[in-house]
C-alpha positions as CSV (number, residue, x, y, z in Angstrom):
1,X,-19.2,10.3,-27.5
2,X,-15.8,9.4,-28.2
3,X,-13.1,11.5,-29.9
4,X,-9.5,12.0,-30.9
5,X,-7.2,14.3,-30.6
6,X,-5.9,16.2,-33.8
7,X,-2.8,17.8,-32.3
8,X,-2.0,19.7,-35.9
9,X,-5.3,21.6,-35.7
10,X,-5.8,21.6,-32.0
11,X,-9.2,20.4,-32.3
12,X,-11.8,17.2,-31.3
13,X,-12.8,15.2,-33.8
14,X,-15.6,12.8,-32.8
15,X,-15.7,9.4,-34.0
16,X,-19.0,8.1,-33.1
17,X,-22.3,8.9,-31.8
18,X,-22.2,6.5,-28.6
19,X,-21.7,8.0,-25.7
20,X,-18.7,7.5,-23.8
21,X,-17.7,5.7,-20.1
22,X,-14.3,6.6,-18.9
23,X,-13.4,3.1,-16.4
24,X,-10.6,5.0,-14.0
25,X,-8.7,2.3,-12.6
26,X,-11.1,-0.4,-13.2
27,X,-11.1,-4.1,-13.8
28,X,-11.5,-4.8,-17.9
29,X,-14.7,-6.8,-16.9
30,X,-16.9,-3.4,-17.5
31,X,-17.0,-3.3,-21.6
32,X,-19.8,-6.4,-21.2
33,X,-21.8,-4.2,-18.5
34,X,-21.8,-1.0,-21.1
35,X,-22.3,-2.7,-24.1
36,X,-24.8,0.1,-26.0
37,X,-21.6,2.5,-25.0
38,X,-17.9,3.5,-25.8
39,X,-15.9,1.9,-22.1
40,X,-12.9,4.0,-22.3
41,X,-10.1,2.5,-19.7
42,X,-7.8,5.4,-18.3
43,X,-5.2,5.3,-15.2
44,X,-5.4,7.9,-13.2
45,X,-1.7,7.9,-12.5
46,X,-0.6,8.5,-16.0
47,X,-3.9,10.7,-17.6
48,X,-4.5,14.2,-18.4
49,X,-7.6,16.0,-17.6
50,X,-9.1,18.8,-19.7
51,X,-12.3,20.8,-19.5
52,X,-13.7,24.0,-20.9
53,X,-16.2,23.8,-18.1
54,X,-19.0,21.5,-19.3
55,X,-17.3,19.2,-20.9
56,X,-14.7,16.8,-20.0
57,X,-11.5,14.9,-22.0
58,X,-8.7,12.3,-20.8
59,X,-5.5,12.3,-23.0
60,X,-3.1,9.4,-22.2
61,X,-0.5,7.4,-24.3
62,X,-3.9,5.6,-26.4
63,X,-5.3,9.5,-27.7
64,X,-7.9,11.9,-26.7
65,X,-11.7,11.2,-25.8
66,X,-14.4,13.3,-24.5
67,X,-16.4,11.6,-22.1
68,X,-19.4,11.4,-21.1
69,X,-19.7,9.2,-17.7
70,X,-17.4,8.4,-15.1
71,X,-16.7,4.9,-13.1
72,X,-14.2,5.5,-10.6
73,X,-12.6,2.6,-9.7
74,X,-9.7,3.8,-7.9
75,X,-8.0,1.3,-5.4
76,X,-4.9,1.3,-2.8
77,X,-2.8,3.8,-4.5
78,X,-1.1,7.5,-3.2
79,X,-4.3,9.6,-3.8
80,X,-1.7,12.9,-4.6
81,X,-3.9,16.5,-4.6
82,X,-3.5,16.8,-8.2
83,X,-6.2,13.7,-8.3
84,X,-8.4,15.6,-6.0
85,X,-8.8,17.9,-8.7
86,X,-9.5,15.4,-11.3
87,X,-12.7,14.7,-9.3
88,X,-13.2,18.8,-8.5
89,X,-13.3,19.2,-12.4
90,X,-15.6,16.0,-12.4
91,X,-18.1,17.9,-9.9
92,X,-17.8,21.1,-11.3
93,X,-18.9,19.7,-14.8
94,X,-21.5,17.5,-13.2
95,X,-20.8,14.3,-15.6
96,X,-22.4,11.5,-14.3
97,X,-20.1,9.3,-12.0
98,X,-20.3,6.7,-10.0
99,X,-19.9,7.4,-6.9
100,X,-20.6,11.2,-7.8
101,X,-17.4,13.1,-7.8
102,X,-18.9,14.9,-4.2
103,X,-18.8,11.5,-2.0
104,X,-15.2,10.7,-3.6
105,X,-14.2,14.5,-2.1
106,X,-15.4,13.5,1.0
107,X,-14.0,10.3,1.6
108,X,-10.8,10.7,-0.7
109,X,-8.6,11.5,2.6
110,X,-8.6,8.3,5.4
111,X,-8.8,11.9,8.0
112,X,-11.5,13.1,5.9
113,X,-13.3,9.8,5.6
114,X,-13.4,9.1,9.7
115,X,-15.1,12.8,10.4
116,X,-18.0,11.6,7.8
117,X,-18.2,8.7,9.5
118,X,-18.3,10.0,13.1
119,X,-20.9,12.8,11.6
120,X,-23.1,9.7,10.5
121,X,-23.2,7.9,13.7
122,X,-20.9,5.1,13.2
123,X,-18.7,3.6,16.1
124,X,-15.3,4.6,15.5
125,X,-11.9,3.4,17.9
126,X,-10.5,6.0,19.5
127,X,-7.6,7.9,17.2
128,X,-4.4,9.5,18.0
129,X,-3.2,11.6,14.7
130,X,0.3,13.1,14.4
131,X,1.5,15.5,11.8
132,X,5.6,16.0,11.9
133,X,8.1,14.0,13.4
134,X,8.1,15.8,16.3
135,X,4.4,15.2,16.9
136,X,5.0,11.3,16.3
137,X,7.3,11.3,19.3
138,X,4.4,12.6,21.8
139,X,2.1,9.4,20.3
140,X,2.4,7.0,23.5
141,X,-1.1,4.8,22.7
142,X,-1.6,1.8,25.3
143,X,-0.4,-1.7,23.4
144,X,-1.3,-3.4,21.3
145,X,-2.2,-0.5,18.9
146,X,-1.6,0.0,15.3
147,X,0.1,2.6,13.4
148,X,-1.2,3.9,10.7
149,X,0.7,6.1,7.4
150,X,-1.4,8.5,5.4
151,X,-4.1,7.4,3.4
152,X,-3.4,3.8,1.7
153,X,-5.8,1.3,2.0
154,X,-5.8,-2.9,1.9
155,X,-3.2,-3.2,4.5
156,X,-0.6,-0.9,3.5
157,X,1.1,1.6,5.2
158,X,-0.3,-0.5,8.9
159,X,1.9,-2.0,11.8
160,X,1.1,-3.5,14.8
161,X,3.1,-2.6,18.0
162,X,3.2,-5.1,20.5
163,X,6.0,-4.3,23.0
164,X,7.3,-0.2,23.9
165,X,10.1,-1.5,22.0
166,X,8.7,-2.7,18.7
167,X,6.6,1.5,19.4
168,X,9.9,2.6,18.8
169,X,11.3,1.7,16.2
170,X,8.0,2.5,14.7
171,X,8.5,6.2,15.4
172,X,12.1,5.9,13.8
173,X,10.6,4.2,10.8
174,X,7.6,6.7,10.0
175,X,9.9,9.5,11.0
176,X,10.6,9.0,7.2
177,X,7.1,9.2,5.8
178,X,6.1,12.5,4.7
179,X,2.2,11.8,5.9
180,X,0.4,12.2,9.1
181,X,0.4,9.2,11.4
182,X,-2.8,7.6,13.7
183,X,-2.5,5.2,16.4
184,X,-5.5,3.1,17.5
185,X,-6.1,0.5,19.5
186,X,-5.8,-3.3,18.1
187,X,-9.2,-5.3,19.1
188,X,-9.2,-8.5,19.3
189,X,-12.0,-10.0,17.3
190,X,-14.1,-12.6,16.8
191,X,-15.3,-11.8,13.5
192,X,-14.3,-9.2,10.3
193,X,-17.3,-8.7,8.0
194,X,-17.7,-6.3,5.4
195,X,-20.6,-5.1,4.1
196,X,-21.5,-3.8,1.0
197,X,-24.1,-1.7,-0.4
198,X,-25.0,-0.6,-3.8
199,X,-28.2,1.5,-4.2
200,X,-31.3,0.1,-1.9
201,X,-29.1,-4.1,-1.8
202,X,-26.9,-4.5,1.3
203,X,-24.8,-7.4,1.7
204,X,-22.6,-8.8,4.0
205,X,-19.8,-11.4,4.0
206,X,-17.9,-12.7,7.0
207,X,-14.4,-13.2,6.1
208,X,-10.7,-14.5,7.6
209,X,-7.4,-13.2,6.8
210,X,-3.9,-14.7,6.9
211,X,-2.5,-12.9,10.0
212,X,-3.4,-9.9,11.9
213,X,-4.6,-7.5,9.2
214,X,-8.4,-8.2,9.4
215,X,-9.3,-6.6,5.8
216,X,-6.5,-8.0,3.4
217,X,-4.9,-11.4,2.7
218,X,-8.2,-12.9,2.8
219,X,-8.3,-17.0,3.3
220,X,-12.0,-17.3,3.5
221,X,-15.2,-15.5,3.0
222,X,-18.8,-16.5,3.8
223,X,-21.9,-14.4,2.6
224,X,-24.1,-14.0,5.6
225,X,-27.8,-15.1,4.9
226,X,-29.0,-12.7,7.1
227,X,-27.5,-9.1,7.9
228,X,-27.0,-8.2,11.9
229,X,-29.5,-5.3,12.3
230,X,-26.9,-3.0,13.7
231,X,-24.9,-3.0,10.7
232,X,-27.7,-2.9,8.4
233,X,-28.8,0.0,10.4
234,X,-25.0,1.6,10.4
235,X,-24.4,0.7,6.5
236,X,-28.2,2.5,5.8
237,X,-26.6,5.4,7.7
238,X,-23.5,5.9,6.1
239,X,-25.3,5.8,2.6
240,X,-28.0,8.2,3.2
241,X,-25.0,10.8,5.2
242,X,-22.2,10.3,2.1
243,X,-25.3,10.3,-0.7
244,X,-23.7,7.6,-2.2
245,X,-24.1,4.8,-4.8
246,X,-21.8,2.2,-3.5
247,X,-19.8,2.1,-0.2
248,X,-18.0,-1.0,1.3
249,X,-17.6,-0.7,5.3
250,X,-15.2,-3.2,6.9
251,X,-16.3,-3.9,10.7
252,X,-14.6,-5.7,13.8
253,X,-16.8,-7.7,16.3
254,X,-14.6,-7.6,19.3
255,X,-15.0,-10.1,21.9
256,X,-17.3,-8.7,23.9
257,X,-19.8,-8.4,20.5
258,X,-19.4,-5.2,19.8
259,X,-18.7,-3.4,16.5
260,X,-16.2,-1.2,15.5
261,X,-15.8,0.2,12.0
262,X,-12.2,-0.2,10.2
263,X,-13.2,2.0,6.8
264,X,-15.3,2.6,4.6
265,X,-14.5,2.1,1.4
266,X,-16.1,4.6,-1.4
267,X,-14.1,2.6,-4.5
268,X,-15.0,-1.0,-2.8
269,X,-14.1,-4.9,-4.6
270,X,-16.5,-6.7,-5.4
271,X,-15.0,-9.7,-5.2
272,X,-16.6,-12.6,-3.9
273,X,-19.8,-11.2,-3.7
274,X,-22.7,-12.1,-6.1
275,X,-22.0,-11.4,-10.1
276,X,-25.0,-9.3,-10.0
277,X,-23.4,-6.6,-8.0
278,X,-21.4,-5.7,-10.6
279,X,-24.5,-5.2,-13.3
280,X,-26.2,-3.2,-9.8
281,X,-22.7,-0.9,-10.3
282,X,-23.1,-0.8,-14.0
283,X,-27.1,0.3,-13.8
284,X,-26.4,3.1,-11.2
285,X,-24.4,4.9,-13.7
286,X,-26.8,4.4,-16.6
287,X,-29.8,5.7,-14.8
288,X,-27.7,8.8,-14.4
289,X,-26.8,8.9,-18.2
290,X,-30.6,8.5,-19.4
């Protein structure tokens, strides 16, 4: 149900008897997929979160609405510990959400996100992690490797070293970051797929990027009519350990055929995958509502 805020009496008044999707961070393509429901589009950057333990309300610049369901669409930005407890306050409630607020938790930090995945099986590259500028100096990888700042996704915060003295100005440059840093090796590959799964569906699209970066700047993308069993098997896995609705995992074929897994995405794009997938998104959250 939707509501405003009266901020003379200090009370909810609701406004009509549908109930009421809060879109965090989402593309405006979702009022279509909700159409017996209120879609309420909120950033998480500039709302306020209120609860009095079983129910929820966002206040931003447009008013104040209880809420009923979550989407969380949250993409590349600084995910700051005050949004940790947006989703804490989302669990603790236990409003439906897509993914549930519990997966989010555990894949909200890039750190926390690789120990799930290493938990679940999947093939990881080897990681060196630094916290404090002092720490960064001790990172001396084998090159190529790429460096890695905090938690940002789509190709930010990521630099390839090529040469000791490219790895050093590196270290002078993150020596400003207030984040942790990871090293890993860079694999030359013959291939960059994603996969993406929503409920029981996995798919899986081949794709090409502009330079180095194998999961951004995208020039080309090719469903795959038929998934390789391993990461079928892997993608399966990751779902069943994180309990989740959706994840998007972003693999590396190396030369030798072998995959390595990038990420995996818990807020994933759809983009250039069938149109259904969003209406498979859009269904997971109202099976939870009914």
């Amino acid at each position: 149900m939707s509501s405003q805020w009266d901020a003379a009496s200090a009370k909810i008044v609701h406004a009509n008897s549908k109930a009421t999707i809060a879109v965090v961070n989402g593309e405006p393509r979702w009022d279509e997929l909700f159409s017996r429901y209120t879609v309420r589009y909120c950033q998480l950057q500039t709302a306020q979160w209120y609860s009095d333990g079983k129910e929820v309300w966002v206040t931003d610049r447009t008013g104040t609405t209880r809420i009923d369901a979550i989407l969380w669409r949250v993409g590349a930005i600084r995910l700051l510990p005050l949004y940790r407890s947006v989703l804490e306050i989302i669990r603790f409630t236990g409003l439906p959400s897509v993914n549930p607020a519990e997966t989010l938790l555990r894949c909200f930090d890039r750190l926390s996100m690789y120990n799930e995945m290493k938990i679940a099986g999947l093939p990881l590259l080897p990681q060196q992690i630094a916290i404090g500028h002092r720490s960064v100096e001790k990172m001396n990888p084998n090159l190529p490797c790429v460096i890695k700042v905090g938690n940002f996704h789509a190709g930010y915060g990521k630099a390839r070293a090529t040469s000791e003295e490219m790895l050093a100005d590196l270290r002078d440059l993150v020596f400003a970051a207030d984040d942790y840093v990871t090293a890993e090796p860079f694999v030359t590959y013959r291939s960059d797929i994603r996969c993406l799964a929503i409920g029981s569906k996995i798919w899986a699209m081949k794709r090409k990027g502009a330079a180095w970066k194998a999961n951004t700047q995208t020039v080309e993308a090719t469903l795959l009519d038929q998934i390789p069993d391993a990461l079928g098997d892997y993608t399966t896995a990751a779902m069943r350990h994180l309990r989740a609705d959706i994840v998007g995992l972003d693999f590396l074929e190396d030369e030798e055929g072998k995959y390595w897994l990038l990420e995996c995405n818990d807020t994933p794009g759809l983009s250039g995958f069938p149109e259904d997938t969003a209406q498979s998104v859009a269904d997971c959250l109202k099976r939870k509502m009914s």
